[in-house]
C-alpha positions as CSV (number, residue, x, y, z in Angstrom):
1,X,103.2,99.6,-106.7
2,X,105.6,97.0,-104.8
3,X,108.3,98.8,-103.0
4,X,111.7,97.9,-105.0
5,X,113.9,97.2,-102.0
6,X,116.7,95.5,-104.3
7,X,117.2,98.8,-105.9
8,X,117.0,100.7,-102.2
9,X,119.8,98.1,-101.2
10,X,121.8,98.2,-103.9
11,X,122.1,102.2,-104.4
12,X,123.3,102.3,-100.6
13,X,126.9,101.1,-99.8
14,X,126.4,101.1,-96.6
15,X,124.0,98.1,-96.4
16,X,126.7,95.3,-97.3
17,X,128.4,96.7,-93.5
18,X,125.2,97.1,-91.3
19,X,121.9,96.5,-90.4
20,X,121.2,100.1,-89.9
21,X,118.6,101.4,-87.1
22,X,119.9,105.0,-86.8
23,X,118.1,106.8,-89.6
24,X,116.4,109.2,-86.5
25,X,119.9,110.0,-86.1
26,X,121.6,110.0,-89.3
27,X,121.0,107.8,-92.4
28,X,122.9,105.8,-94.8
29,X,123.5,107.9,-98.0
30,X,122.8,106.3,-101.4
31,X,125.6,106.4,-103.9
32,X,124.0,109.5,-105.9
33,X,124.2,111.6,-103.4
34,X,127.4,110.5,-102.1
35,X,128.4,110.9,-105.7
36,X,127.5,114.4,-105.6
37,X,128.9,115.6,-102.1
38,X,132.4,114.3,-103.5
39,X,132.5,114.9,-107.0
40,X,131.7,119.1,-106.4
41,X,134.9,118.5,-103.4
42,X,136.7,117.4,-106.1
43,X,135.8,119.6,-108.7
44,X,137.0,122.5,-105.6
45,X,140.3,120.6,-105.5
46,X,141.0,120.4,-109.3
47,X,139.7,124.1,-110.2
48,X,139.1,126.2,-106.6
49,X,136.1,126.9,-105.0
50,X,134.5,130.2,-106.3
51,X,135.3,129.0,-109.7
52,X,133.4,125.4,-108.9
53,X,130.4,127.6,-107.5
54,X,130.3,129.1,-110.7
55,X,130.6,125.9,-112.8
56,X,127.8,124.4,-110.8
57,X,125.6,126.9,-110.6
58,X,122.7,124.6,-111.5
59,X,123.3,122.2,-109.0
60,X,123.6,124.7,-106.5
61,X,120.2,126.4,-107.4
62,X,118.6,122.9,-108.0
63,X,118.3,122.8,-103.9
64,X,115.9,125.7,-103.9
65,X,113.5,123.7,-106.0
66,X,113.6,120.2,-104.7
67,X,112.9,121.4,-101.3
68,X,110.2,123.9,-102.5
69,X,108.7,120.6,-104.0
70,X,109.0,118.5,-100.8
71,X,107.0,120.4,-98.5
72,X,104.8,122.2,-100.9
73,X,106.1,125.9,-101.0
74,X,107.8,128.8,-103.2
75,X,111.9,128.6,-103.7
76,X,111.9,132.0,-102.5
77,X,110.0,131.0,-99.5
78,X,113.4,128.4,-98.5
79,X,116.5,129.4,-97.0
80,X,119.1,126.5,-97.1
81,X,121.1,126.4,-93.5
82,X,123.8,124.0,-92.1
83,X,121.6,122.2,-89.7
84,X,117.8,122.3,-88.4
85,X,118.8,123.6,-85.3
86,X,120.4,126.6,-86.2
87,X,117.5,126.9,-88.8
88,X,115.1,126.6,-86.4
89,X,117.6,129.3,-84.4
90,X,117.5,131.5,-87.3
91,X,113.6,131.7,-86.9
92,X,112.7,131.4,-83.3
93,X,115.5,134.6,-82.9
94,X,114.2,136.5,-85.5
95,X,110.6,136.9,-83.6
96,X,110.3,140.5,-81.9
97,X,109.6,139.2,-78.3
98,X,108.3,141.7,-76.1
99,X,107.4,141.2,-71.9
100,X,104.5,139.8,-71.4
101,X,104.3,137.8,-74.8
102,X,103.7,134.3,-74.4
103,X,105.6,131.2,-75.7
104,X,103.0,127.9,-76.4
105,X,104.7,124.4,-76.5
106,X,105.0,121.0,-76.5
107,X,105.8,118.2,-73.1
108,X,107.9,116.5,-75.8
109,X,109.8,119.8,-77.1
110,X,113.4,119.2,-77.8
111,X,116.1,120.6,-75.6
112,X,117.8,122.8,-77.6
113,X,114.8,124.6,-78.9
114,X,113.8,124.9,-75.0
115,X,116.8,126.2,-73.9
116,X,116.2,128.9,-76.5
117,X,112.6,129.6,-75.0
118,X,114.6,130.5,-71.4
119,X,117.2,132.9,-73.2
120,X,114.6,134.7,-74.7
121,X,112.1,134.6,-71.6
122,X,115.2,135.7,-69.4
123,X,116.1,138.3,-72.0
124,X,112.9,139.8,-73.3
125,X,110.4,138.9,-70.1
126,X,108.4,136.2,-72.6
127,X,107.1,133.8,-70.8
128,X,107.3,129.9,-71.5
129,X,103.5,128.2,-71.4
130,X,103.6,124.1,-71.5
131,X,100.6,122.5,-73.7
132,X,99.7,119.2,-71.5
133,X,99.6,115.9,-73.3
134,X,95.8,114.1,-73.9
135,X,95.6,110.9,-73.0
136,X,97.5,109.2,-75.7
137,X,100.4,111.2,-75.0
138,X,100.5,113.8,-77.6
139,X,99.8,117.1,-77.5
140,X,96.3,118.0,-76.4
141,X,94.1,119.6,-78.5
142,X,91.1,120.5,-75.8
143,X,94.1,122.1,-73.4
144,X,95.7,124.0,-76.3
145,X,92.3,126.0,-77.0
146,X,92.0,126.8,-73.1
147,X,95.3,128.5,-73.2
148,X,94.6,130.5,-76.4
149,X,94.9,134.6,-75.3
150,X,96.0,137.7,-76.5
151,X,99.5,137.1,-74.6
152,X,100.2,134.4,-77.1
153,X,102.7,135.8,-80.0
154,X,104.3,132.1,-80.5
155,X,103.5,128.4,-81.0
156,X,105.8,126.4,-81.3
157,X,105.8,122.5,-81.4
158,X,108.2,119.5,-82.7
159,X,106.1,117.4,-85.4
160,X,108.3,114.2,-84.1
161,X,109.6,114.2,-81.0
162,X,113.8,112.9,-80.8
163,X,112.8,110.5,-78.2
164,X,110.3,108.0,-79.4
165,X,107.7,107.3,-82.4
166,X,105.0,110.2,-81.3
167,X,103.7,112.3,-84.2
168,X,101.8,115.4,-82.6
169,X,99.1,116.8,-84.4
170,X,100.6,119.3,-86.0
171,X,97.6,120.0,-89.0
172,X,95.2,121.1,-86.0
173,X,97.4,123.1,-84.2
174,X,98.0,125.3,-87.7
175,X,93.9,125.4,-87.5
176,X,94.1,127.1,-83.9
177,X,97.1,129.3,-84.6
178,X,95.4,130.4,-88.0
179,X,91.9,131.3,-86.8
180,X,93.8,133.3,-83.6
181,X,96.5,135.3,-86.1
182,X,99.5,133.2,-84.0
183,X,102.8,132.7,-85.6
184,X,103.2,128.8,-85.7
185,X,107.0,127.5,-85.7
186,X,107.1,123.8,-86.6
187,X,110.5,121.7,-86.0
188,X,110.3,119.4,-88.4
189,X,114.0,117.8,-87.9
190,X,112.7,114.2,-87.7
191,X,109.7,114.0,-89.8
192,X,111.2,115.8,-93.2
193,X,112.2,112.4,-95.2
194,X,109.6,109.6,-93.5
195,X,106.2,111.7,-94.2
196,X,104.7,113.6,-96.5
197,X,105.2,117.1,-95.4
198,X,102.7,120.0,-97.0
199,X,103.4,123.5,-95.1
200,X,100.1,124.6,-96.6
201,X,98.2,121.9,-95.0
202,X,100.1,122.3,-92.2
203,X,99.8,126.1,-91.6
204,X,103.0,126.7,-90.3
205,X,104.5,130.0,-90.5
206,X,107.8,128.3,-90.4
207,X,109.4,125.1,-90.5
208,X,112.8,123.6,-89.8
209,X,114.6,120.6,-91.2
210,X,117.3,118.6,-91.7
211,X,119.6,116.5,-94.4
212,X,121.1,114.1,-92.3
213,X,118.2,112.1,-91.1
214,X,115.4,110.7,-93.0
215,X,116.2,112.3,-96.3
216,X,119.8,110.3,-96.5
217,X,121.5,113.6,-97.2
218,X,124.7,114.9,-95.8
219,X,125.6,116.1,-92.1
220,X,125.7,119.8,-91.7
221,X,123.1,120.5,-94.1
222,X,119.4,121.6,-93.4
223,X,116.7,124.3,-94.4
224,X,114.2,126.2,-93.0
225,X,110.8,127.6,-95.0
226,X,109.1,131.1,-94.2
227,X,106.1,132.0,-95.4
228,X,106.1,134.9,-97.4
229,X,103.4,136.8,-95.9
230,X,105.4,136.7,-92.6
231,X,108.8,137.7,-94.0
232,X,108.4,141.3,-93.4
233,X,108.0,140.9,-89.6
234,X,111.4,138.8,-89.1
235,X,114.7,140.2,-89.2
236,X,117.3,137.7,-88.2
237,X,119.5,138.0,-85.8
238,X,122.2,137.6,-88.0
239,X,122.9,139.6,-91.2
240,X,126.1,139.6,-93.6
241,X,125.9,140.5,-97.0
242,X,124.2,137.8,-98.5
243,X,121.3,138.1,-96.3
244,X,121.2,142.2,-97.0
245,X,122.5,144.6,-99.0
246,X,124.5,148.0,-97.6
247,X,123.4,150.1,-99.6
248,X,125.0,153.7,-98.3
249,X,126.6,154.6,-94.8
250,X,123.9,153.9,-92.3
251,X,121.3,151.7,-94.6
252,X,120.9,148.2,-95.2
253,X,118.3,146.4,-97.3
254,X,117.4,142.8,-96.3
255,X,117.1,140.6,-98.7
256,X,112.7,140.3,-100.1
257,X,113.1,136.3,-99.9
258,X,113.7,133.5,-97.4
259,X,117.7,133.9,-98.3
260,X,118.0,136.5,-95.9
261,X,118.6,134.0,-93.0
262,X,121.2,132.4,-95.1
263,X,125.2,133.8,-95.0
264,X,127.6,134.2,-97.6
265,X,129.9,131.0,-97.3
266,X,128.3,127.6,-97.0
267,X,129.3,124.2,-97.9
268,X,128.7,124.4,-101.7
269,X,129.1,120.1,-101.6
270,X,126.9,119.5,-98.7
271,X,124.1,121.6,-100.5
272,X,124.7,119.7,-103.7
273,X,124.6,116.7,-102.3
274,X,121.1,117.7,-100.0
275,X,119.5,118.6,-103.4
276,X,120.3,115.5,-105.0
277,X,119.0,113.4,-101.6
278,X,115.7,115.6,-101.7
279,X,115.7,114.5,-105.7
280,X,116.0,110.6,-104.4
281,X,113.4,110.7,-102.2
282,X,111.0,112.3,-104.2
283,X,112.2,109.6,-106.7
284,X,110.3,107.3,-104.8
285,X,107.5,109.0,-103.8
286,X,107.1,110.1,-100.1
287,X,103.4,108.7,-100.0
288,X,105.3,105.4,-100.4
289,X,108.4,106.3,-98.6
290,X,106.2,106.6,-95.3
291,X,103.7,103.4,-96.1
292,X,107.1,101.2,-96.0
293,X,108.3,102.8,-92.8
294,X,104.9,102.9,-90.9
295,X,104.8,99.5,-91.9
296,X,108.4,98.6,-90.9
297,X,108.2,100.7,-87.4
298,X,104.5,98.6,-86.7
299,X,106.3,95.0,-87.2
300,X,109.5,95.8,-85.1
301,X,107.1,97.1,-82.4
302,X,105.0,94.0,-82.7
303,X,107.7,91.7,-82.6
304,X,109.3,93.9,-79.3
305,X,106.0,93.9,-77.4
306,X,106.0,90.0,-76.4
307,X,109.6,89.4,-75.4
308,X,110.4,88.6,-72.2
309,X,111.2,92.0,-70.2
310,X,111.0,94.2,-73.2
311,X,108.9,97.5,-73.0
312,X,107.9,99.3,-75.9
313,X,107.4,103.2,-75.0
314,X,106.0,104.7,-78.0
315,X,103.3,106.9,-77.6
316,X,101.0,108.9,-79.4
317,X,97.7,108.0,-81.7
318,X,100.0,108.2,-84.7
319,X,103.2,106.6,-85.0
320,X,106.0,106.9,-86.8
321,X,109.5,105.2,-87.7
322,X,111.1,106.0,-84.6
323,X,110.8,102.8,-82.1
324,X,112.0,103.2,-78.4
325,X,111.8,100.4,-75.7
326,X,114.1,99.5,-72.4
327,X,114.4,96.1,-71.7
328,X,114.3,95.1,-67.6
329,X,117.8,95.3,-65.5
330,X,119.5,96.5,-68.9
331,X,121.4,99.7,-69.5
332,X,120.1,100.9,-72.8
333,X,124.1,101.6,-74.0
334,X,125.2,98.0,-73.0
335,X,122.3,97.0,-75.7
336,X,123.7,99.4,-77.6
337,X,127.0,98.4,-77.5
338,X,125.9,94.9,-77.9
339,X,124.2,95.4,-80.6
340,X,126.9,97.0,-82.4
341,X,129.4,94.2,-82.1
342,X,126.8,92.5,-84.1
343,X,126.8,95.5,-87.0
344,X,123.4,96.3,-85.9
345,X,123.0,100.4,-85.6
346,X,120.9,102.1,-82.6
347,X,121.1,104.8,-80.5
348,X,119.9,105.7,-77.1
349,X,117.5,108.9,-76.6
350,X,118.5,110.3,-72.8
351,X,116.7,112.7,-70.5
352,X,118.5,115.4,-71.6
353,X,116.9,115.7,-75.0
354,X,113.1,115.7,-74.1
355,X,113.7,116.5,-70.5
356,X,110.0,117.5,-69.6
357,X,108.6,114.5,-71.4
358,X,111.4,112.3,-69.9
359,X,110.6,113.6,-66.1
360,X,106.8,113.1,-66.5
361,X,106.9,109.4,-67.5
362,X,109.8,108.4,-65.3
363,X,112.4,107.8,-67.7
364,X,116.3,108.5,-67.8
365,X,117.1,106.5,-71.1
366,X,116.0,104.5,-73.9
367,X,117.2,102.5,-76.6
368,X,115.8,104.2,-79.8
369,X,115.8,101.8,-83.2
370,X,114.8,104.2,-86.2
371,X,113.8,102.2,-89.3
372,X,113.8,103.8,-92.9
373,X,112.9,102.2,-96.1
């Protein structure tokens, strides 16, 4: 079935401003969910906000299930959580390091979850292993057996890097971490929304995500799935009331489901409004969803390669919607800012994001244009 872009277009305000190339960043909402977010703020303005909770119950709930859906998993199995990275954090913390236990990743691993890799390694006496890339630039399979060993307790990888259109093999690194009992920690930030995402196919122990990207949700919002048969062995490193129950003096229960890395308060609207965006894009099928942007991505990298001075830097076997290139002599924020004067939407991915990667292929900045349907 054809792709109805009329109906994209016309359920997304946005595109009468700009030509939008930011979606790795964060995309242009449709009017439902925009609809949603706004109406439940207003409905907290008219009647206050527990009492809006109450009234919208449903709506609330309705999250649990469209996510579940998505990626293929239980309701209980999904915690809903402001953003992926503190998702992520809610997982990676939650994981009883002890000295000596080893921490597998990826060259193209995201600072922030990095960063967290050296707290814990400075804190605990974990150590921080480095998974080469193969050839094409992704993670490599042959180097990831070698480094398999009883010091391993983590692996964890991001599916699409922030810095370009890479998709690591995540599928047949759940293999390896399954058949040697590892846990398996998938960042999932920019792939959630452009793919089709199935946990179970996967193998992931746990995955993070976010609204704000590819599935045209709100900022602040995200989730992260646990599987149950892990549950037991994480205890977050943050509990309040929600996420446990004090049940005498010196006792508290955690909670049996993923909601124990949730807290009380959250943005009631933003979770609404994240449950209608994972609605709209199962509306349209995320088998489709990803032909149409692995088909967009391939003709703006097509039409990039040829032009004078222009470098495409994508790497990887499979590709995705993210397209990053430099062009000779230029600094990629004057193309930027040029670009913008024109209404046209990109950003720039920086060393400081994918550092490793960055250092290893010489590289301070790019221009990064992220196409969605």
């Amino acid at each position: 079935m054809a792709f109805d872009l009329q109906r994209a277009r016309q359920e997304t305000p946005g595109c009468e401003h700009v030509l939008h190339f930011n979606n790795a960043g964060s995309s242009l909402m449709p009017q439902a969910v925009l609809d949603a977010t706004i109406g439940h703020l207003q409905l907290e303005a008219r009647i206050g906000g527990y009492e809006a909770a109450e009234q919208a119950e449903d709506a609330i709930e309705r999250v649990y299930d469209a996510a579940a859906t998505l990626i293929n998993c239980s309701r209980d199995e999904i915690a809903v959580i402001e953003n992926a990275t503190r998702a992520w954090d809610m997982a990676f913390y939650s994981i009883p390091f002890q000295p000596g236990d080893c921490i597998l990743t990826a060259m193209a691993e995201y600072a922030s979850n990095y960063i967290a890799y050296l707290q814990i390694a400075r804190k605990t006496g974990a150590v921080v292993e480095v998974v080469p890339n193969d050839a094409h630039g992704q993670l490599s399979l042959e180097a990831l057996h070698k480094m398999i060993d009883e010091r391993v307790k983590l692996i964890a990888i991001t599916h699409v890097p922030t810095n370009g259109g890479l998709v690591n093999p995540v599928v047949q690194v759940g293999k390896v971490a399954r058949e040697n009992g590892i846990l398996y920690l998938v960042d999932a930030c920019q792939s959630v929304g452009q793919m089709p995402i199935d946990v179970e196919q996967i193998g992931c122990d746990m995955l993070s995500a976010t609204g704000r990207k590819y599935l045209r949700g709100p900022r602040g919002t995200g989730f992260l799935y646990v599987r149950k048969s892990v549950l037991e062995q994480l205890e977050p490193p943050l509990l309040d009331l929600h996420a446990a129950e004090w049940v005498d003096k010196d006792t508290y229960i955690m909670s049996p489901n993923a909601r124990r890395f949730e807290t009380w308060e959250t943005n009631y609207a933003g979770k609404i409004g994240l449950g209608v965006a994972i609605d709209y894009a199962l509306g349209w099928g995320m088998d489709s969803v990803w032909r149409r942007v692995k088909g967009l991505a391939y003709m703006l990298r097509t039409r990039l390669s040829p032009l004078p001075g222009v470098i495409v830097r994508d790497r990887g076997v499979n590709q995705c919607g993210i397209v990053t290139f430099n062009i000779e002599d230029k600094n990629p924020e004057e193309i930027k800012l040029a670009l913008k004067k024109q209404h046209i939407n990109v950003s720039v991915t920086t060393r400081g994001s994918t550092l490793l990667d960055m250092d290893a292929r010489g590289l301070v900045s790019m221009v990064r244009a992220s196409v969605h349907y």
